[in-house]
N, C-alpha and C positions, 0 to 999 in steps of 0.2 A: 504493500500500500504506500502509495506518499503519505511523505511525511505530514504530523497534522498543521506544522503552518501556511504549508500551502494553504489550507481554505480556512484560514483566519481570517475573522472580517469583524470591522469596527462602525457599530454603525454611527458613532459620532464624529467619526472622521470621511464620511461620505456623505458629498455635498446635496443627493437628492438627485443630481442630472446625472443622465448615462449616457455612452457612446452605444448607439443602436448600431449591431453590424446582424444584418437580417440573411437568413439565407432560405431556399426552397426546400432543403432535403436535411435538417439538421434539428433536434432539440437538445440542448445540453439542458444537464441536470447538476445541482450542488454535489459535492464529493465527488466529482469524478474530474480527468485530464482527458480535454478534446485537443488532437493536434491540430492544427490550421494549416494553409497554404495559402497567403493574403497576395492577392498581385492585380486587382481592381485600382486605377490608381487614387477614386474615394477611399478607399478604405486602408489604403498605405498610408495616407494623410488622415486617417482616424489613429493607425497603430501607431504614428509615428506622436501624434497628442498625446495618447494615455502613456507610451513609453515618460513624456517627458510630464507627466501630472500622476494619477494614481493608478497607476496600468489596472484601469479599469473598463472593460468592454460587457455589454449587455448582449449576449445573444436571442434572438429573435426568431419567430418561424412567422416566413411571409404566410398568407391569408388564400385559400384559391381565389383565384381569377390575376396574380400577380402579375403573369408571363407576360399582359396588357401592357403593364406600367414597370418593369424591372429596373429600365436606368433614370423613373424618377420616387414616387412615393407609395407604391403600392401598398394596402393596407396589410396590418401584420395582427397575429393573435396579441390578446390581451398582456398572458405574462410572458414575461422571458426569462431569463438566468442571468447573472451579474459575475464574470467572471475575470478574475486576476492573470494578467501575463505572469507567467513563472518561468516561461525561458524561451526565448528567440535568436532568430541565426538571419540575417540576410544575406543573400544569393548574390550574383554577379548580376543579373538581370535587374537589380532593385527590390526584386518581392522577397517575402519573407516568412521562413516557416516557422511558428510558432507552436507552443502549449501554454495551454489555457487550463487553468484550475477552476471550476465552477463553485461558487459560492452562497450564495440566495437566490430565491425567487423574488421577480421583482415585478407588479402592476403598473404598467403605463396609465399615467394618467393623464397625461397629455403632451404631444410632443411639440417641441418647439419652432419658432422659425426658421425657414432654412437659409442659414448664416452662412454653412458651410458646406465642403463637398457631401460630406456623411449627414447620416442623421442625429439627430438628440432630441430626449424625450425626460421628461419629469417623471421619476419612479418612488414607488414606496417599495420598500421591504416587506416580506410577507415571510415571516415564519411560521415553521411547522408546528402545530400545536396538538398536544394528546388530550383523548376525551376523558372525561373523569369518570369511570368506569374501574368497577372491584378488580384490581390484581390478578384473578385466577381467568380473566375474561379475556384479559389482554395479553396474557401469559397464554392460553389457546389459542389465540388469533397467530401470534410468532409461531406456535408449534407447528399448525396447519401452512402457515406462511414458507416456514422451513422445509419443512414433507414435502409440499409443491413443486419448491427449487432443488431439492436434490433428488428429487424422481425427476426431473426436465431439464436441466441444465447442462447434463453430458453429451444430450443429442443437439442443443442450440447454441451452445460456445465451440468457436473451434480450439478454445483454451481454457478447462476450469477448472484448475488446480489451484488456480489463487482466489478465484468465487466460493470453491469451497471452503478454502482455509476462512474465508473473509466474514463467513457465514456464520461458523464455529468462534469466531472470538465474540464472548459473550457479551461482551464491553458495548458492542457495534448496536448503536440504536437501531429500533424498528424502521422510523424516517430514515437512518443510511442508506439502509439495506434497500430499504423500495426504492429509492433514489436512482442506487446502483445499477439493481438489473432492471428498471425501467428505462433506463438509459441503455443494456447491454441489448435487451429484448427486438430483434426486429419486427418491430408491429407497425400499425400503420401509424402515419405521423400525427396526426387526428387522436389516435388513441393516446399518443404519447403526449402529446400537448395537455391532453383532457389531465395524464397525471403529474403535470407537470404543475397544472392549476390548483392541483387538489391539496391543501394544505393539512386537512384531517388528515393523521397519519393512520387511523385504522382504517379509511374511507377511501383512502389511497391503498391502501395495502390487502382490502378485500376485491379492490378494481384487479388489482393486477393476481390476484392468486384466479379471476375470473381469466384470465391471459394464459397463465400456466394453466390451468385444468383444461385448457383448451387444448394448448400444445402437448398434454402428457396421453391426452383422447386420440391424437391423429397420433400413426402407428410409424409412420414414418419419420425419418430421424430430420432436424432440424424443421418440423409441423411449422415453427415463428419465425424460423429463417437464422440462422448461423451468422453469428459476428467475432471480430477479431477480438481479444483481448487481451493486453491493451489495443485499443482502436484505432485503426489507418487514420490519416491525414484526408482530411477535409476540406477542399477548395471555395471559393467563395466565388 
C-alpha cells in the first residue's frame, strides 16, 4: 500500500477552489494512485499551477452527451475526487506522466468563470460518514462484504495478492475498502460515479456487494471485467 501520507489532507489549508481536469472514461476514488498521461496543452497549464500552488487536481467524469462540446465546457457529474500530485516526470515532448493520490470526495457547487485554459469550480468536501447502527450489524455487513470479494476477486484482478493482503488488515476501514475495489471493479462508469457519490458507507458498500454477487453469479472468469493492479496510465 502507499504510504498513509500520500492521502493526507487538511481541510483548513484548502482554499475551496479546485482545478477540474474532467475526462470520459475515468473515476478516481480516495485511497487509491491513478497514473496520468497529461499532454492537452489546457491541462499542462493546469498541472503546471497546482505543481506551483497545492498540487491539487479534482478529477471529474464528463456527463453523456460530452463528445458535442469536448474542447469547450461540457457538462460533468456532480462529485468528483480531489487528488494530490505525489510524483511527476516530464517527457521530451513537454507532456507529462504523473501519479495522482486521491483524497476526498468533493461537490461542485458551482464553477467558475472561465479565466483560464482549464476549468475551476467551487467544491465542498464530503466525507464519509457511518450510520449509527449496533456493532454486531455493521460487523455483518464487512463479513458479507469480505465473502463477496474473496469468492470474486481472483477471476476480476489480473493481480490480487495485494487486495487480498489489503483486505485482511483489520485496521483498513469499511469506507477504504469500498473505495478501493470500487475503483479496481470494471463496471460501468454510471455505476461507479453513483458510488463515488455515495457517502453512506454501509449504503455504499451494500451497492457494490450488489456488483460482486453479480460477478460471482456469471460462471465465467472476469463476469466485471479484469483490471491491472496497480493500474495503467491514463490519458487525458
Amino acid at each position: 500500500m502507499p504510504a498513509s501520507e500520500d492521502f493526507s489532507f487538511s481541510a483548513q489549508e484548502f482554499s475551496g477552489i479546485a482545478r477540474l481536469f474532467p475526462l470520459p472514461n475515468l473515476v478516481l476514488f480516495p485511497h487509491v494512485m491513478q497514473p496520468l498521461h497529461i499532454f492537452e496543452p489546457r491541462y499542462r497549464e493546469l498541472f503546471r499551477e497546482a505543481l506551483a500552488g497545492d498540487r491539487l487536481i479534482a478529477m471529474a467524469l464528463l456527463a453523456p452527451g460530452w463528445e458535442a462540446d469536448y474542447e469547450g465546457r461540457p457538462p460533468l457529474y456532480p462529485v468528483a475526487c480531489l487528488g494530490r500530485i505525489a510524483a511527476h516526470h516530464r517527457l521530451a515532448d513537454g507532456s507529462y506522466n504523473v501519479l495522482l493520490s486521491g483524497l476526498k470526495r468533493v461537490e461542485i457547487v458551482r464553477e467558475l468563470p472561465a479565466a483560464k485554459a482549464f476549468r475551476e469550480a467551487k467544491v465542498v468536501v464530503r466525507d464519509d460518514f457511518y450510520p449509527d447502527v449496533q456493532a454486531e450489524i455493521a460487523c455483518q455487513l464487512r463479513r458479507k462484504f469480505e465473502a463477496a470479494f474473496h469468492k470474486v476477486v481472483p477471476t476480476l484482478l489480473s493481480s490480487h495478492e495485494q487486495m487480498d493482503s489489503l483486505v485482511l488488515e483489520t485496521g483498513v476501514s469499511l469506507g477504504v475498502l469500498t473505495d478501493i475495489i470500487s475503483y479496481m471493479l470494471d463496471i460501468p462508469l454510471a455505476d461507479k460515479e453513483a458510488l463515488l457519490a455515495e457517502r453512506d458507507v454501509h449504503l455504499r458498500a451494500e451497492a457494490l456487494l450488489e456488483h460482486l454477487t453479480r460477478a460471482a453469479a456469471d460462471a465465467s472468469p472476469g463476469a466485471a471485467g479484469a483490471m491491472d493492479f496497480p493500474p495503467v496510465f491514463s490519458e487525458n
